[in-house]
C-alpha positions in Angstrom: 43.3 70.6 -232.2 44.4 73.9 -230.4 47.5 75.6 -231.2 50.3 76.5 -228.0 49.4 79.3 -226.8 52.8 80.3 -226.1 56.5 79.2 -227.2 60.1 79.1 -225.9 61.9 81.3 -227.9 64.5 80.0 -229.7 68.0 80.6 -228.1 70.6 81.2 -230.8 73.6 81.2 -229.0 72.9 77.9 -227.3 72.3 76.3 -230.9 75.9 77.6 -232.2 77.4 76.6 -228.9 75.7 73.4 -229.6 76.7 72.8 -233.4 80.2 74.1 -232.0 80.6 71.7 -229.6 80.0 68.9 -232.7 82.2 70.6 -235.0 85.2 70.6 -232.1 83.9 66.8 -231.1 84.2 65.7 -234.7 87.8 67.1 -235.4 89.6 64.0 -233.9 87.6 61.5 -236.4 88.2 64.7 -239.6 92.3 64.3 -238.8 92.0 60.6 -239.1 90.1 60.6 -242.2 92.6 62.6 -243.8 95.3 61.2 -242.6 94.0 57.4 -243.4 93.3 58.7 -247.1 96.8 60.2 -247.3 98.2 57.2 -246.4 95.9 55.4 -248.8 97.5 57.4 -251.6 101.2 57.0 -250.9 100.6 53.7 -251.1 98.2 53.1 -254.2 96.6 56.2 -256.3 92.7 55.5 -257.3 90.9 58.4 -258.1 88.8 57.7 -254.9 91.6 57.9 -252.4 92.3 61.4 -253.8 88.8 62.3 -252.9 88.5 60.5 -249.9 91.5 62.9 -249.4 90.4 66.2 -250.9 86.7 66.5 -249.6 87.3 66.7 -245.7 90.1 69.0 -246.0 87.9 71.1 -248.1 85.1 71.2 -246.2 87.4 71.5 -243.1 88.6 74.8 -244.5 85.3 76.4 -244.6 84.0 75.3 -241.6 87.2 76.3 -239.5 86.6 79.6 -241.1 82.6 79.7 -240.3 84.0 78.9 -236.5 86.4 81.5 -235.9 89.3 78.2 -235.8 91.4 81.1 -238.2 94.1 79.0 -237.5 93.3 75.8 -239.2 92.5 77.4 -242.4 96.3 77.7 -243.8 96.5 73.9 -243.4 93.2 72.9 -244.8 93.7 75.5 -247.8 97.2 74.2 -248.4 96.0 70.3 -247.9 92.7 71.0 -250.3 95.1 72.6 -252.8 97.1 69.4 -253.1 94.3 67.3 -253.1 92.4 68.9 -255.9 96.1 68.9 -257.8 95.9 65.4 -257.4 91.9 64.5 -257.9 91.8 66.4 -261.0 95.7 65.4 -262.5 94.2 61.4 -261.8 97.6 61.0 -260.9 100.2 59.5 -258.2 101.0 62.6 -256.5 105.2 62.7 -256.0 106.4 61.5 -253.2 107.8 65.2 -252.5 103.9 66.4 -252.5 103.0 63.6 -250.1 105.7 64.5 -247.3 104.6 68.2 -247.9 101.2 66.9 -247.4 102.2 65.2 -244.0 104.0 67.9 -242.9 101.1 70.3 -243.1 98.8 67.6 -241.4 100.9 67.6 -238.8 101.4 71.2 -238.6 97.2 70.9 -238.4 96.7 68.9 -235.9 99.0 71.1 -233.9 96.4 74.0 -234.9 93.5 71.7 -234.0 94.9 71.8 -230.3 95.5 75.3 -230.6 92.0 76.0 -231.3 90.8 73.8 -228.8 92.9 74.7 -225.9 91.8 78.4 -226.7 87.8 77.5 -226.6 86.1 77.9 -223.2 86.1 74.6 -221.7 87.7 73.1 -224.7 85.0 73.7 -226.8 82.8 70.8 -224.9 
């Protein structure tokens, strides 16, 4: 077996545009989850639905961050901050928590579109 004798060298930028392009793609399905497991625990607390809540707005905070979306990150920190509150009390959250919560949601999908609109061709 010969080895190539030459290889493409690897384009960085093109991979981040790449990985960019799936973190903008998969921002839509990130805002449902959360807002599905918000829902979720207005209506019922189990100790999943609070993680179900808590782990995509905490791992939407540092990936915003890692792509330069600065303006998502107040939301997600906020929204992780509540949903730690609530994974760890393994407690209803107050309904006062829960309309705080939605408000911020809504004040991050708002952000999302920011970020978007602001991307070269929309991030795509």
């Amino acid at each position: 077996m010969s080895e190539p004798t030459s290889a493409e060298p690897f384009d960085h930028e093109r991979a981040l545009a790449q990985v960019r392009r799936e973190f903008v793609g998969g921002l839509g399905a990130r805002l449902v989850s959360i807002r599905v497991a918000l829902d979720r625990l207005a209506r019922e607390f189990a100790p999943r639905h609070a993680e179900a809540f808590y782990l995509p707005v905490h791992s939407l905070k540092g990936t915003a961050a890692a792509f330069g979306a600065t303006e998502l990150v107040p939301h997600a920190t906020r929204l992780a901050d509540l949903g730690r509150v609530w994974r760890e009390s393994g407690a209803a959250p107050p309904a006062t928590d829960v309309a705080s919560a939605r408000r911020e949601l809504e004040l991050l999908e708002t952000a999302v579109q920011h970020y978007v609109d602001r991307l070269p061709d929309g991030g795509s």
